[in-house]
C-alpha distance (Angstrom), angle and dihedral (degrees) to the residues before:
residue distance angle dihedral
X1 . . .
X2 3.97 . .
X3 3.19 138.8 .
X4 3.85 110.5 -120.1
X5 3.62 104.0 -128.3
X6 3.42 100.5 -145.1
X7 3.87 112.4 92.4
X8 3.72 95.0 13.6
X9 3.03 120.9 122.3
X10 4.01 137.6 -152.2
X11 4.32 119.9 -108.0
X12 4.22 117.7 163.7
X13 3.61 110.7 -150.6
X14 3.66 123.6 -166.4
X15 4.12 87.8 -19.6
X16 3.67 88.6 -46.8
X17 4.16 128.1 117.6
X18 3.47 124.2 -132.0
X19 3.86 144.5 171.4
X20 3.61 126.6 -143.5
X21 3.49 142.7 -180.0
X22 3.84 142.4 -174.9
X23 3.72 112.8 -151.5
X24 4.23 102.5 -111.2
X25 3.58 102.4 -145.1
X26 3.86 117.3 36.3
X27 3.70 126.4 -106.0
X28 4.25 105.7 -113.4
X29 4.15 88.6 -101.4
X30 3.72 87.2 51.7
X31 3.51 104.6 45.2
X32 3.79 87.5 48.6
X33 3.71 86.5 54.5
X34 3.46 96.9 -122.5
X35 4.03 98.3 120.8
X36 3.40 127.0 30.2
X37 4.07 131.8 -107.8
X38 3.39 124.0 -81.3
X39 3.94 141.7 -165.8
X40 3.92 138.5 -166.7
X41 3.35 134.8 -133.9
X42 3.91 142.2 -159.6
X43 3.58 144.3 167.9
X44 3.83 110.3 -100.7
X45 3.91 104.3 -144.7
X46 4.17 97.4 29.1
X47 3.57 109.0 17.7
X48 3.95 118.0 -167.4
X49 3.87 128.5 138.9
X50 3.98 107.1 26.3
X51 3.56 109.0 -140.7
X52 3.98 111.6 -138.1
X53 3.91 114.6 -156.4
X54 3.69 117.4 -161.0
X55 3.80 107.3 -154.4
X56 4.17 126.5 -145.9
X57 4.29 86.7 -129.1
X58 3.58 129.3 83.2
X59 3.93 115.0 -100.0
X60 4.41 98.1 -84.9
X61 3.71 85.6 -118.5
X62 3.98 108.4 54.5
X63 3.30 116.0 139.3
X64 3.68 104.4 -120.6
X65 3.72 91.3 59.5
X66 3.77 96.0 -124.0
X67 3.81 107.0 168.1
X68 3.53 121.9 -91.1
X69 3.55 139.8 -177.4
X70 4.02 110.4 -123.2
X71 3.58 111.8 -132.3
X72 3.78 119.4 -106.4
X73 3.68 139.8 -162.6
X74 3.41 88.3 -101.3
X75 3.70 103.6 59.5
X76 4.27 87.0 43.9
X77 3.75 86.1 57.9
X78 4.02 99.0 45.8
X79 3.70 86.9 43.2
X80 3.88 94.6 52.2
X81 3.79 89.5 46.3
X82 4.17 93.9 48.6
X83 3.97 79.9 50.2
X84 3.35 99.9 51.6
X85 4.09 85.8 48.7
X86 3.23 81.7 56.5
X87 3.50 100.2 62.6
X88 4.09 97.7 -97.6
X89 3.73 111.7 164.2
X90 3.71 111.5 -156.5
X91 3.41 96.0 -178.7
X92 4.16 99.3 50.4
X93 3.38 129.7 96.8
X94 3.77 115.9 -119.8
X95 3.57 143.7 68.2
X96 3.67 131.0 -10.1
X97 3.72 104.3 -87.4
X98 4.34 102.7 -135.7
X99 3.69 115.1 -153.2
X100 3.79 113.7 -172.4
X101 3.29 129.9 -153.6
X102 3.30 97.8 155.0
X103 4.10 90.8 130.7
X104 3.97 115.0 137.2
X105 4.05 90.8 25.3
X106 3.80 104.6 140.0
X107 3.97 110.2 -170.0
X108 3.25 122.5 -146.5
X109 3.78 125.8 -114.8
């Protein structure tokens, strides 16, 4: 699975390029704030196994304007290094590898 290259945009972590990308408009379980934001990542020269991070804030966009944290650079680049703990392999073919850290999400009702 690719990363669309359209809206992605460009971090380097630990001498290492990467695209990411936060879906701009919310899927209908996010924007009803009943699942929490997610982004994708790829390697930008070779890219193999996305890596799918499932946040613990609602999607920016929801439509009930619940406060959410946007998500920064920052947060990309700790989550890509927790991944790669994790044994994430960029590079590999295969499956998106999801890493949640999706605890403390409260959805709405």
């Amino acid at each position: 699975m690719a990363l669309v290259r359209k809206g992605s945009r460009r971090i380097v972590v630990d001498g290492t390029a990467y695209r990411w990308r936060l879906r701009g408009r919310p899927t209908y379980f996010q924007g009803m704030t009943w699942s929490p934001c997610t982004f994708a990542v790829e390697h930008a020269d070779t890219p193999g196994m996305t890596l799918v991070v499932t946040t613990n804030q609602p999607h920016p966009s929801n439509w009930f304007g619940r406060e959410a944290t946007p998500v920064l650079p920052f947060d990309v680049a700790q989550a890509i290094q927790l991944a790669l703990r994790e044994c994430w392999a960029p590079t590999a073919s295969g499956s998106p590898f999801y890493f949640d850290q999706s605890d403390g999400f409260a959805p709405s009702n």
